[in-house]
N, C-alpha and C positions, 0 to 999 in steps of 0.2 A: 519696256516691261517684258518681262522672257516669261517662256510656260510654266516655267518652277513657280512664279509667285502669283499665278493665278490659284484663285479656287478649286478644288480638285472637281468638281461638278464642273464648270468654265472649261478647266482643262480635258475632261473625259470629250468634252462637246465639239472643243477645239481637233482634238486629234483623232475624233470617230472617222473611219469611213463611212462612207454611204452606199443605199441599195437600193434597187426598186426588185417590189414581187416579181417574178418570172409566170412563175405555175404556183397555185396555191395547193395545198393537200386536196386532194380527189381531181384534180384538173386534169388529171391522166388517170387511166386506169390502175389500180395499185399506188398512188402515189399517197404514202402518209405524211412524208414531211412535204413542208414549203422550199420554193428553189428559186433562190433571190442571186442578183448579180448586180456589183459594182465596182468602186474604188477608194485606193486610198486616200486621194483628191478630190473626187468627186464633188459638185458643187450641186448635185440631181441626187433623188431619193433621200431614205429615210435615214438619221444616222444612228450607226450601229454601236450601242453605249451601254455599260451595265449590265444587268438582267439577261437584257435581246439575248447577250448571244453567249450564256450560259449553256444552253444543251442545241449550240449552234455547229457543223462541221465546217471550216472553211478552207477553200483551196486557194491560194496567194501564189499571186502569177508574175507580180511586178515586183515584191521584194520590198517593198519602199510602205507599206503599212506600219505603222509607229508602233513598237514593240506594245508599249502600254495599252494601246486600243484591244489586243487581242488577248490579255490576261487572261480571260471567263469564260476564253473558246473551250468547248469542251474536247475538240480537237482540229488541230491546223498541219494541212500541205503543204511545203511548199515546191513550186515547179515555176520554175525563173525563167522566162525567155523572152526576148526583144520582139516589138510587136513588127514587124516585118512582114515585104512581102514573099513572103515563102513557109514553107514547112518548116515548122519546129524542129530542130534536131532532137532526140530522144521523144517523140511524140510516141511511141507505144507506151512508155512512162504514163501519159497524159489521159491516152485512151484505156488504161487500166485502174486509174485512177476516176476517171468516170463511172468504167463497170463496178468499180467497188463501192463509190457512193449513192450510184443506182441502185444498187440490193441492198445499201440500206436506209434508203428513202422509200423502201417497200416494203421494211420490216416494220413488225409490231413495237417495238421498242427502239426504233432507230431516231436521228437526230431529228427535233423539231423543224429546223431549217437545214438547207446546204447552200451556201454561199462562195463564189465565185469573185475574189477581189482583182481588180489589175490596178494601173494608177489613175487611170479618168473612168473607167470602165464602164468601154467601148470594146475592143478587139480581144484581147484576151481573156475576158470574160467571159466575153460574147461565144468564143470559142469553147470555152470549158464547161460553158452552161448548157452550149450546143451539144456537146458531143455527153452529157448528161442527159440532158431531153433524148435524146438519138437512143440512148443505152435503155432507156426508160421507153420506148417504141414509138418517140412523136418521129412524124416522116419527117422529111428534111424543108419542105415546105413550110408547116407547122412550126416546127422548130424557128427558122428566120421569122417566121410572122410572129413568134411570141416574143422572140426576145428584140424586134423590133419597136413593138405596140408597148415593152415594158422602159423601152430606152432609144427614140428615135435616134436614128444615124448608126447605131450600132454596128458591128460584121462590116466595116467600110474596108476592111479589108480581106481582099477577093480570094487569097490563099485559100485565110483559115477559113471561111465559107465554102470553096471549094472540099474542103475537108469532110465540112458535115454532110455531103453530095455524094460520099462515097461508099461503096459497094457493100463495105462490112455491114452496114445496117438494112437493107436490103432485105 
């Protein structure tokens, strides 16, 4: 049986990513939207189908989200890079793309959620949701412990952790 001849409800459900909450609105100071992180395989949180993510922002980090799951985003990033251990090449890219959906997960009118996909999402998530929380003034402390308690095992990799440790947010 292939996905074309499932039911399109079956199939939306099939090819959803999934997400767990991060920071809900007001979990930070200024925060109106929700800041969720997962993946396109994911087999943990909730899945992302329909409706959800209608006035959703999302940043795709792994590339590999099934074009159809993301029809209803109301706007998608993407920033492609292999989960390694090292610095992303073009990482100011990453971290400007954090500051811009920091201010507007603090606006009056900004996206209900911002979502953070990689392909099991764990490390590139974990990073972009990090350096999101960071933009948005959680210490770097804070930040690991949220997006840990949202997705055990998360930031296993010690770069991009390293990352969210760094001086800029200071």
């Amino acid at each position: 049986m292939s996905l074309e001849s499932l039911p399109p409800e079956q199939r939306e459900r099939l090819l959803a990513p999934r997400a767990t909450l991060v920071a809900a609105a007001g979990r930070i100071a200024g925060l109106k939207s929700e800041i969720w992180m997962g993946g396109a395989h994911s087999t943990t949180g909730t899945p992302l189908e329909g409706d959800w993510l209608a006035n959703a922002w999302v940043i795709d980090l792994a590339g590999d989200t099934h074009p159809d799951a993301l029809i209803k985003v109301k706007r998608r990033e993407a920033f492609v890079f292999p989960d390694m251990e090292h610095r992303p090449d073009r990482i100011d890219r990453l971290f400007l793309l954090a500051d811009e959906f920091a201010a507007a997960a603090r606006a009056d009118h900004g996206p209900a959620r911002i979502v953070s996909l990689c392909q099991h999402g764990m490390n590139r998530s974990g990073l972009a949701t990090g350096l999101l929380l960071r933009a948005l003034g959680t210490s770097y402390e804070d930040t690991v412990s949220m997006i840990r308690q949202a997705r055990p095992g998360a930031l296993a990799n010690h770069a991009f952790e390293a990352i969210l440790a760094e001086e800029r947010y200071s």
